[in-house]
C-alpha positions as CSV (number, residue, x, y, z in Angstrom):
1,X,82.6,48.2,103.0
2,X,79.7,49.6,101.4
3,X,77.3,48.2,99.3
4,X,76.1,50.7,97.2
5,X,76.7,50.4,93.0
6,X,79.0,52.4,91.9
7,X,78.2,56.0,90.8
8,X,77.4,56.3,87.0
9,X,79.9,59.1,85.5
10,X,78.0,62.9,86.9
11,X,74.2,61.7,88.0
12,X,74.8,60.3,91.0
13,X,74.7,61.8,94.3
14,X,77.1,61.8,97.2
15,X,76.1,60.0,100.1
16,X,78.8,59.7,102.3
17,X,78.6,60.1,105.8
18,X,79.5,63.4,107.9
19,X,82.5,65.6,107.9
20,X,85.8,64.4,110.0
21,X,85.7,67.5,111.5
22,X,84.6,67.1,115.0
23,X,81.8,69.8,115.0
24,X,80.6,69.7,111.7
25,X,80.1,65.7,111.2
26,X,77.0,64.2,110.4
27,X,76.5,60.8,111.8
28,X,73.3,60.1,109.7
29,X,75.1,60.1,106.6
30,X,73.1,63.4,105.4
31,X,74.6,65.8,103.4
32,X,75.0,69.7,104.8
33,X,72.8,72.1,103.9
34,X,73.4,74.3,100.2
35,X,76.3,77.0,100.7
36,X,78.5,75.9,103.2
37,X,82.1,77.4,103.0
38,X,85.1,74.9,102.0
39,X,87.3,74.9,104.9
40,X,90.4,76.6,103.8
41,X,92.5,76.0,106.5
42,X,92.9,72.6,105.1
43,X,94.2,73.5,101.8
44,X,97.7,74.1,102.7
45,X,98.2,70.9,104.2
46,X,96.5,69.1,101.7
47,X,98.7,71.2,98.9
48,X,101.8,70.1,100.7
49,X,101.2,66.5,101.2
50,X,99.7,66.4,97.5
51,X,103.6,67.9,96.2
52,X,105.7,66.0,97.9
53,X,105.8,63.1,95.3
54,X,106.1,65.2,92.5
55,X,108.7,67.6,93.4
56,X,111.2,64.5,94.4
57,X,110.3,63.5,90.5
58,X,111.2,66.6,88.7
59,X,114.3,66.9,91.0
60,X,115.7,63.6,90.2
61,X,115.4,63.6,86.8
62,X,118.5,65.9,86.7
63,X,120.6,64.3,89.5
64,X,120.3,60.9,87.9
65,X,123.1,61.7,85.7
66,X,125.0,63.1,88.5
67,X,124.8,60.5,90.8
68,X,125.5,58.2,87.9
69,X,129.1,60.1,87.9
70,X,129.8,60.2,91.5
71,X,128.8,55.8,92.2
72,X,130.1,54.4,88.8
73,X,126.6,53.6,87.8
74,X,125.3,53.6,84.1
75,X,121.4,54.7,83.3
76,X,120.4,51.4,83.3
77,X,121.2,51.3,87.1
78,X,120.0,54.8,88.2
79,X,116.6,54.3,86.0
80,X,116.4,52.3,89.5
81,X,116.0,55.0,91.7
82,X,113.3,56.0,89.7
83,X,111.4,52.4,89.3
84,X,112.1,51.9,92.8
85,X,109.8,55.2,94.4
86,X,107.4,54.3,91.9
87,X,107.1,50.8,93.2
88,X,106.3,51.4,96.7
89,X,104.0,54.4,95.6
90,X,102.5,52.5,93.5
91,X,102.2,49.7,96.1
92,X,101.5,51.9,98.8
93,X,98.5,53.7,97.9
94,X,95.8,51.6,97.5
95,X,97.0,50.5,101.2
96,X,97.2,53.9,102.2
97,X,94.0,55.0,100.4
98,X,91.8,51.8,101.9
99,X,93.2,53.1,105.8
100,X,92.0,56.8,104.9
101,X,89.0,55.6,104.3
102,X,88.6,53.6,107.4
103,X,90.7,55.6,109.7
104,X,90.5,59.0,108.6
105,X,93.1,60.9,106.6
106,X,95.1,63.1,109.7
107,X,97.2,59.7,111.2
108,X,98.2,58.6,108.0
109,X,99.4,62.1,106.8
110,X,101.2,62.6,109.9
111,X,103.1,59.1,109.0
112,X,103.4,59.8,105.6
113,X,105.7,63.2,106.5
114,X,107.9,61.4,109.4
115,X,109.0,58.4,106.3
116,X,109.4,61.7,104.0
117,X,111.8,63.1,106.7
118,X,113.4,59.6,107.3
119,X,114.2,59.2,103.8
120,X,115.7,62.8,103.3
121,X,118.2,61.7,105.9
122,X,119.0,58.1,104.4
123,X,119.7,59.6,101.5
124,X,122.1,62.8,102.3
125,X,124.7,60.1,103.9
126,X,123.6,57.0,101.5
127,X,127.3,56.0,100.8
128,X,126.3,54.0,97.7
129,X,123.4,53.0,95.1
130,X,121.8,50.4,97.0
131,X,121.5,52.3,100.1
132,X,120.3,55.4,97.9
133,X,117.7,52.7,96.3
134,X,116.8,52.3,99.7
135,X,116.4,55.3,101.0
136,X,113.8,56.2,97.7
137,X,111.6,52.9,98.6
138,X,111.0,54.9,101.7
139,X,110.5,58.0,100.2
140,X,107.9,56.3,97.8
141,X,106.1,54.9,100.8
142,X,105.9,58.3,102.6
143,X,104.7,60.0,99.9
144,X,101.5,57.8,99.3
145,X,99.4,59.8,102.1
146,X,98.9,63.5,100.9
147,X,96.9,62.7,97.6
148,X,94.4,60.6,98.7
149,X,94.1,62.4,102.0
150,X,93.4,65.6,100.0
151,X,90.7,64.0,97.5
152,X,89.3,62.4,100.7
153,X,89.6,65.3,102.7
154,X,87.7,67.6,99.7
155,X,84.8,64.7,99.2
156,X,84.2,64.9,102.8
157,X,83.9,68.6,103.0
158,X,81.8,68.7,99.9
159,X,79.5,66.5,102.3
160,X,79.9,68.8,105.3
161,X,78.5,72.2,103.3
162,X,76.2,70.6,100.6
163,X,78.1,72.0,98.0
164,X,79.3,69.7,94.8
165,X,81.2,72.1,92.8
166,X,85.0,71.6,93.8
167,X,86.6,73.1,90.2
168,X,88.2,75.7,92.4
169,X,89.7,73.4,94.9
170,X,90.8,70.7,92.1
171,X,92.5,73.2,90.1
172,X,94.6,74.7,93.1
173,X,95.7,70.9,94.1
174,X,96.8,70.5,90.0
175,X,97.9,73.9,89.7
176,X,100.5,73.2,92.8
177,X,101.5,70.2,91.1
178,X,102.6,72.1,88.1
179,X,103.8,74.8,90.2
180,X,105.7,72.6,91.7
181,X,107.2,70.4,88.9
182,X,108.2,74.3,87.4
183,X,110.6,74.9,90.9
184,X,111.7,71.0,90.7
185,X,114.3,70.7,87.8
186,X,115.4,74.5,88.3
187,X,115.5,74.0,92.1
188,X,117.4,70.6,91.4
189,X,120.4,71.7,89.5
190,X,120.7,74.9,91.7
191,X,121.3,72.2,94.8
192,X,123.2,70.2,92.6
193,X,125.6,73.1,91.7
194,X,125.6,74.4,95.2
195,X,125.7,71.4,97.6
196,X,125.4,68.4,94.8
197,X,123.0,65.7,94.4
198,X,122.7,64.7,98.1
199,X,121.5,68.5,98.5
200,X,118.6,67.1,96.5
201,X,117.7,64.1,99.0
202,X,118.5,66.9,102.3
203,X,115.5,69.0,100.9
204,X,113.2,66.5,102.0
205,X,113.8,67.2,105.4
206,X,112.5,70.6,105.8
207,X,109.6,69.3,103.4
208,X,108.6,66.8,105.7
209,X,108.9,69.1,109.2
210,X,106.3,71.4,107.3
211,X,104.2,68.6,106.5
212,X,104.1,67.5,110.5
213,X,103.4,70.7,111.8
214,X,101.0,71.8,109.3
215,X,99.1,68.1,109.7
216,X,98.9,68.2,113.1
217,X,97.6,72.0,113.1
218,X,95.2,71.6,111.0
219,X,93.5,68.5,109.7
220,X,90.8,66.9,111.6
221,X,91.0,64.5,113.8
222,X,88.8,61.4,114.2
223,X,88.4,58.7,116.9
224,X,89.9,55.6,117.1
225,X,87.7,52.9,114.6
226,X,86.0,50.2,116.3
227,X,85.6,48.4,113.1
228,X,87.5,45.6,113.6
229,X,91.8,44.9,113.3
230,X,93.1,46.7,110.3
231,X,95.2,43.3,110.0
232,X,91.8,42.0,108.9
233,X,90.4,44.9,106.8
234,X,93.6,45.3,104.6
235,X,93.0,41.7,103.6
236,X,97.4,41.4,103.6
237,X,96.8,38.2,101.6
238,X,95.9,40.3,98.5
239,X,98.6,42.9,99.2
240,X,101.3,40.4,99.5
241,X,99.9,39.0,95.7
242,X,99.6,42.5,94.3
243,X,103.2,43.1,95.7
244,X,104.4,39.7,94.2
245,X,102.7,40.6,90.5
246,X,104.4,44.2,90.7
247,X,107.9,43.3,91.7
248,X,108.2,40.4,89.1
249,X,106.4,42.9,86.3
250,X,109.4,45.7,87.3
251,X,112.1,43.3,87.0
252,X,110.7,41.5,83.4
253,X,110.6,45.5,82.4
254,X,113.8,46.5,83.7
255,X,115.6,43.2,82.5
256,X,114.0,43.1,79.2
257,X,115.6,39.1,77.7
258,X,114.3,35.9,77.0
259,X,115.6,34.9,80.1
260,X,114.0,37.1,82.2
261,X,110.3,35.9,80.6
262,X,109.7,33.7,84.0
263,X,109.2,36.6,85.1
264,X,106.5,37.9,83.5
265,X,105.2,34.0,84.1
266,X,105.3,34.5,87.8
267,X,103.5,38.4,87.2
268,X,100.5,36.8,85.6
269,X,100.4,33.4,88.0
270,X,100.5,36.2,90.8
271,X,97.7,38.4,89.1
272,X,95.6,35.6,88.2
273,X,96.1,34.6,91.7
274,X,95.2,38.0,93.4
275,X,92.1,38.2,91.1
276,X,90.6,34.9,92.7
277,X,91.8,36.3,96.5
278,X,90.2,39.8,95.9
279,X,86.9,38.3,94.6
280,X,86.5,36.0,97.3
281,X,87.7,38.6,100.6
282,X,85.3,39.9,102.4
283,X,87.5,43.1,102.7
284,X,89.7,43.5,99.6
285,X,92.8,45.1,99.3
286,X,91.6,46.4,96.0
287,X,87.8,45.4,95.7
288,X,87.6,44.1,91.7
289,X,84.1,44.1,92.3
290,X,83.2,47.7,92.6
291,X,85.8,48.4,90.0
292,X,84.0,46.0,87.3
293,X,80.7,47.1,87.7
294,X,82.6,50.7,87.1
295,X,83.7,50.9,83.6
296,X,84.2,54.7,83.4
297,X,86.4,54.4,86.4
298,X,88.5,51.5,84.9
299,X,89.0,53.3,81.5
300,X,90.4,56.5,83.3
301,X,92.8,54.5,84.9
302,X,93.7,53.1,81.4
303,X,93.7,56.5,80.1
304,X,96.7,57.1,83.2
305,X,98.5,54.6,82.7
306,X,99.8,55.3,78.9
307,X,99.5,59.6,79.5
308,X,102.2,59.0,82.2
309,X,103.9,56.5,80.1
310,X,104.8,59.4,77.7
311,X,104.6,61.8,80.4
312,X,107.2,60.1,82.9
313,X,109.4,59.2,79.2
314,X,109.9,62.8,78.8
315,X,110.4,63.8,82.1
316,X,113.0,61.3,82.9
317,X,114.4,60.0,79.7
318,X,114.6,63.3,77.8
319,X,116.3,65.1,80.5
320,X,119.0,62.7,80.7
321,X,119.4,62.6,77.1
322,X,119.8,66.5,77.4
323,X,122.6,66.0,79.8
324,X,124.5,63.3,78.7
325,X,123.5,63.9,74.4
326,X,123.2,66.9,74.5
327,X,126.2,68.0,76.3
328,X,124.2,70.6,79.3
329,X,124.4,70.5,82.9
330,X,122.2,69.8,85.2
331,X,121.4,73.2,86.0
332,X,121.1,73.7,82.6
333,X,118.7,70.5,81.7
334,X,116.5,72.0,84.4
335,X,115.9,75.4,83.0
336,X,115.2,73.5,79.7
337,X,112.1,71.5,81.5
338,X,110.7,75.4,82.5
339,X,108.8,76.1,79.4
340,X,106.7,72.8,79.6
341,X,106.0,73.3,83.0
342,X,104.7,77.1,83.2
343,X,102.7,76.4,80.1
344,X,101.1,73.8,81.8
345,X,100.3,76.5,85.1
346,X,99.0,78.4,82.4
347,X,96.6,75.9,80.6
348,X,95.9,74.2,84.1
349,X,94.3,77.6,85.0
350,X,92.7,78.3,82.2
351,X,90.9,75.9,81.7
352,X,90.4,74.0,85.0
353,X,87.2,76.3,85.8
354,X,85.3,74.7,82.7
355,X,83.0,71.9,82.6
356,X,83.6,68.9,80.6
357,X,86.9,66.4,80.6
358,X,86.5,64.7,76.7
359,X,87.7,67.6,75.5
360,X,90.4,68.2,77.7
361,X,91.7,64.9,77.3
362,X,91.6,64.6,73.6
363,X,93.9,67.9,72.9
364,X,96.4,66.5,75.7
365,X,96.3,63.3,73.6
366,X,96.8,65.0,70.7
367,X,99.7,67.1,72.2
368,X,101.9,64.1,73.5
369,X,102.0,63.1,69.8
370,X,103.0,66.0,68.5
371,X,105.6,66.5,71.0
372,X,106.9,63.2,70.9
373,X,107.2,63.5,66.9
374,X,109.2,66.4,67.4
375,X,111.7,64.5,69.4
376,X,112.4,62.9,66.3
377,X,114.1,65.5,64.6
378,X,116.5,66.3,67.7
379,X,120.1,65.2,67.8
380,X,123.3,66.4,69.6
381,X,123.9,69.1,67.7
382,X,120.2,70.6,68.0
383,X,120.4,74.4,69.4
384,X,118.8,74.7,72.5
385,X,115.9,77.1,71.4
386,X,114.7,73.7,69.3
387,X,114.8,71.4,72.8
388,X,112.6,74.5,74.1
389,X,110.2,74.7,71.3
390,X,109.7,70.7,72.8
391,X,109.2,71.2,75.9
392,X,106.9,74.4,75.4
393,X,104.9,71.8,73.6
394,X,105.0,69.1,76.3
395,X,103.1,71.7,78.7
396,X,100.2,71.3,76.5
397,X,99.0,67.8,77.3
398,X,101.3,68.2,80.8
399,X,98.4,70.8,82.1
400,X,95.4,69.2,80.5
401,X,95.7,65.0,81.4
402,X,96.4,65.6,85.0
403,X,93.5,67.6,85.7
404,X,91.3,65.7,83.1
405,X,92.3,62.4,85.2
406,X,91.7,63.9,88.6
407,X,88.5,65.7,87.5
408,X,87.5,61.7,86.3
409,X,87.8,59.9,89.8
410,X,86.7,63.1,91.4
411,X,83.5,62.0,89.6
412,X,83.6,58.2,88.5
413,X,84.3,57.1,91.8
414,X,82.1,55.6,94.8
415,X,83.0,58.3,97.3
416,X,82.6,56.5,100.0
417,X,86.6,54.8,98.6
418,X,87.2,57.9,97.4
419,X,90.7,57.7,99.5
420,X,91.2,54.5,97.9
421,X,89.8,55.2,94.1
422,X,92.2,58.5,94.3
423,X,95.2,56.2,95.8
424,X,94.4,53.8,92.4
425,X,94.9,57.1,90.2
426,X,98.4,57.9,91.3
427,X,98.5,53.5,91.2
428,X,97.9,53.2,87.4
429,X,100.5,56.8,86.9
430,X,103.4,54.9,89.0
431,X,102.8,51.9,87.0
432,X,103.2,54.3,83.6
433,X,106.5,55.8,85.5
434,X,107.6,52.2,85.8
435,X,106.9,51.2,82.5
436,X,108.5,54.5,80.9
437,X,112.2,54.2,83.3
438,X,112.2,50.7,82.0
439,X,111.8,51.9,78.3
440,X,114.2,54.9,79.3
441,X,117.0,52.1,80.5
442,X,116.2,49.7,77.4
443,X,116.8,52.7,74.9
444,X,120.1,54.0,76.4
445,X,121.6,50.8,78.3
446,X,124.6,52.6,78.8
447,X,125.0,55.6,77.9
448,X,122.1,58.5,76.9
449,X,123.0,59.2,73.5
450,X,120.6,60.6,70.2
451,X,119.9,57.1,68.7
452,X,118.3,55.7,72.2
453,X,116.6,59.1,72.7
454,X,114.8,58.2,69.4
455,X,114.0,54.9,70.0
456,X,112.5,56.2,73.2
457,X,110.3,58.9,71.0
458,X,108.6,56.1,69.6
459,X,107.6,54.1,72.9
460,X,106.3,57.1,73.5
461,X,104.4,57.9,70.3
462,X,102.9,54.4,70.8
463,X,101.3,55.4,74.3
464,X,100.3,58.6,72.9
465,X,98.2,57.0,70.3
466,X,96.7,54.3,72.6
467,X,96.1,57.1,75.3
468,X,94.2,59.1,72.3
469,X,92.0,55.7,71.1
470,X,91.0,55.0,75.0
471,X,89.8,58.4,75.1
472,X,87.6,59.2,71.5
473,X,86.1,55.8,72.2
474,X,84.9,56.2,75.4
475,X,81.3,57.9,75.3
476,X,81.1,58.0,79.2
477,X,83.3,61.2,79.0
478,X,80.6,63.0,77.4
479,X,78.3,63.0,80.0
480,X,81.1,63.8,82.2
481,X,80.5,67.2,84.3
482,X,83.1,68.2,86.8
C-alpha cells in the first residue's frame, strides 16, 4: 500500500510505477518520456468490459414489466432484479478494484467475462424469480472488472508515454456508455418481441465470449505478485462488515416499515464497526484513511451517489410507469428512452474535449431538476411526443454527470488505487441504483400507475437539488483540469 498523501485536485503528478505491458514497464517508478502513443489496441477491450454493466441496465428496465407478467410478480418484487446486480456491483468493486491494483487488470477481466457468460446462461433457463435473482447477483459480480481495469489500464499507459492528457480516451470510454445505453432499451424490446425476456439474459453470452477473446488478445499480462496471500491483502474481515452494512441498508430500503428499522440498526452497528476494522488493517478493504485526508475525492462520490439516484429513478422507474401507466410496450418504452440517450452521445462529445468539470456538473444538476419537474405534469393520458420532450431533456444531465464524475477520480484520486478509487465511483452509483429501485418499489407497490410515478418525481427532485448544493459549494472543482 502506498504511503504517499493523496493527490490535491489537478497539481499533482503521477508517480506510479511502469507500464504492465511487458516491454514498455518501468520498474523505477519513472514516468515515459513526453509523446508517447496510447496503446490503442487496448481500447476495444477496455470499451467492452466498461459496457457490459450498463447495457444489462438499460435492457432490463423494459423486461421488468414483462417478466413481472410471465412469474406473477408485482414491481415491488422485480425492483429486485435490479437491487440485486447493484448489490454485488456495488460490493464487488472495491474487491475487484483493490486486486487490479495488486494483480494487474488482464486475470480479473478474463474472470469478469466467464461470470458474464455464466450468468447469461442461468438466466435464459431460470424457471422462476429467485433463480432469475440469482443469476443477476452473478451478473453484478462479473461485471465489476471492465471499469476499473480500463481507468487502471489508461493511468498506467499515461505513465508508460509521459503523456497526462487522456480527454480523448475518457470521452470514448463515456461516449460508449451512452452509445450503448442508446442500443439497450431499443435492443431490449426488439428481443423481447422476438424471443422475449429470456432473449434479454441469452445476449450476455455472446457479450461475454467477445470479452474473453478480446482480453486474452490483447491486454497485458503481468507476473504472478509475490506480495504476500491475497487472503491477507483483501483484509476479508472488512469486506464481510461492508457486505453486512450493505445487505441490511438494501432490505431497510426495499422493506421500508417500522418493523423493518432493526435493520437500519444492524447497517449502522455494521458501518460503525467496519470504520474501526478499516482504520486499524494494515491492508484495508477500503482504506478510510486515504479517503479522509481526500476531500475532493469524497465529495465526487457524494456528488454520485444522488446524480444516479435521479438518474437510475428515471431509467428504471419511468420506464415501467411508461409501460404499465402509460399503456406502451416494451418495444415501444424503449424507443421512448432514445431521445435522452443520443442527446447525451451528442453532449458527451461535445463537450468532453474541454477543460473544466464545475461547469459541467452544475448544468447536469440543473437539468435533472428540470426534467424531473416535468414528470410532474405527465399522466396516462399524456401523448407520447410530451414523454419524448422528457426524456430529450434527461440527455442533458445524462451526458454531462457521467463524464464530469469520471473526469473527477480520473483526477482526485491517488493513482497508484486508481483501480480501486475508479471501482468506488461505480460503488457510490450502485448504491444511488439501490436507493432509487427502492423508491421506484415504495412509489408503485403494486402496480406502476401515474400517482406513484409522481411521488417518484419528487424523490427525485430531492436528489437533484442535493446533487446541485454538493456541487456549487464545492470550490475544489474550480481548480479542477481534466
Amino acid at each position: 500500500m502506498s504511503d504517499d498523501k493523496p493527490r490535491a485536485a489537478a497539481d499533482a503528478t503521477p508517480h506510479t510505477g511502469g507500464s504492465e505491458r511487458g516491454g514498455s514497464a518501468r520498474g523505477d517508478g519513472a514516468r515515459g518520456e513526453p509523446g508517447g502513443r496510447f496503446d490503442r489496441c487496448l481500447i476495444p477491450p477496455m470499451i467492452l468490459g466498461s459496457v457490459l454493466n450498463p447495457i444489462n441496465s438499460t435492457i432490463i428496465a423494459v423486461a421488468l414489466v414483462p417478466i413481472g407478467v410471465a412469474l406473477g410478480a408485482p414491481p415491488s418484487e422485480t425492483a429486485w432484479l435490479v437491487s440485486a446486480l447493484y448489490f454485488a456491483t456495488a460490493l464487488g468493486q472495491p474487491v475487484v478494484g483493490r486486486l487490479i491494483d495488486l494483480f494487474g487488470s488482464r486475470r480479473l477481466f478474463l474472470i469478469g467475462a466467464a461470470l458474464v457468460g455464466v450468468a447469461g446462461v442461468v438466466g435464459m433457463y431460470a424457471p422462476n424469480l429467485g433463480v432469475l435473482i440469482a443469476a443477476r447477483v452473478v451478473l453484478g459480480f462479473g461485471t465489476c472488472a471492465g471499469y476499473p481495469a480500463a481507468m487502471s489500464l489508461l493511468r498506467r499507459e499515461a505513465d508508460r508515454t509521459g503523456n497526462d492528457n487522456p480527454r480523448g480516451v475518457l470521452t470514448t470510454l463515456a461516449v460508449a456508455t451512452q452509445t450503448v445505453a442508446v442500443i439497450g432499451p431499443a435492443l431490449g424490446g426488439l428481443l423481447i418481441g422476438v424471443g422475449g425476456w429470456r432473449a434479454t439474459f441469452a445476449l450476455n453470452i455472446p457479450l461475454a465470449a467477445g470479452a474473453l477473446i478480446l482480453g486474452a488478445l490483447r491486454l497485458p499480462k503481468t507476473p504472478p505478485s509475490s506480495r504476500g496471500g491475497i487472503a491477507a491483502r483483501l483484509d476479508l474481515p472488512g469486506a464481510g462488515l461492508f457486505t453486512v452494512m450493505l445487505m441490511a441498508l438494501l432490505l431497510f430500503l426495499m422493506n421500508l416499515s417500522l418493523g423493518s428499522l432493526y435493520l437500519l440498526a444492524i447497517a449502522a452497528a455494521a458501518a460503525a464497526a467496519f470504520v474501526w476494522r478499516e482504520l486499524r488493517a494494515p491492508e484495508p478493504f477500503i482504506d478510510l484513511r486515504v479517503l479522509g485526508g481526500n476531500r475532493p475525492l469524497l465529495a465526487t462520490y457524494a456528488r454520485a451517489l444522488v446524480a444516479y439516484v435521479v438518474a437510475y429513478a428515471f431509467l428504471f422507474g419511468f420506464t415501467q410507469w411508461v409501460e404499465e401507466g402509460r399503456g406502451l410496450s416494451a418495444s415501444q418504452a424503449g424507443l421512448v428512452q432514445l431521445p435522452m440517450f443520443l442527446l447525451a452521445i451528442v453532449v458527451s462529445t461535445l463537450t468532453g474535449r474541454r477543460e473544466g468539470v464545475w461547469g459541467k456538473l452544475v448544468v447536469g444538476a440543473v437539468g435533472q431538476i428540470v426534467a424531473c419537474v416535468l414528470m410532474l405534469f405527465l399522466n396516462a393520458s399524456s401523448p407520447v411526443w410530451m414523454l419524448l420532450v422528457v426524456a430529450l431533456v434527461f440527455g442533458v444531465p445524462q451526458g454531462l454527470n457521467n463524464l464530469g464524475l469520471q473526469n473527477s477520480v480520473y483526477r482526485q484520486a491517488d493513482p497508484e488505487r486508481m483501480g480501486a478509487s475508479s471501482g468506488l465511483l461505480r460503488t457510490f452509483s450502485y448504491m444511488g441504483s439501490m436507493v432509487a429501485s427502492a423508491a421506484s418499489a415504495f412509489a408503485f407497490g403494486r402496480h406502476a400507475d401515474t400517482g406513484g410515478m409522481h411521488v417518484l418525481a419528487w424523490v427525485m427532485i430531492g436528489a437533484a437539488t442535493l446533487f446541485l448544493l454538493i456541487t456549487v459549494v464545492d470550490r475544489s472543482l474550480g481548480r479542477l483540469v481534466v
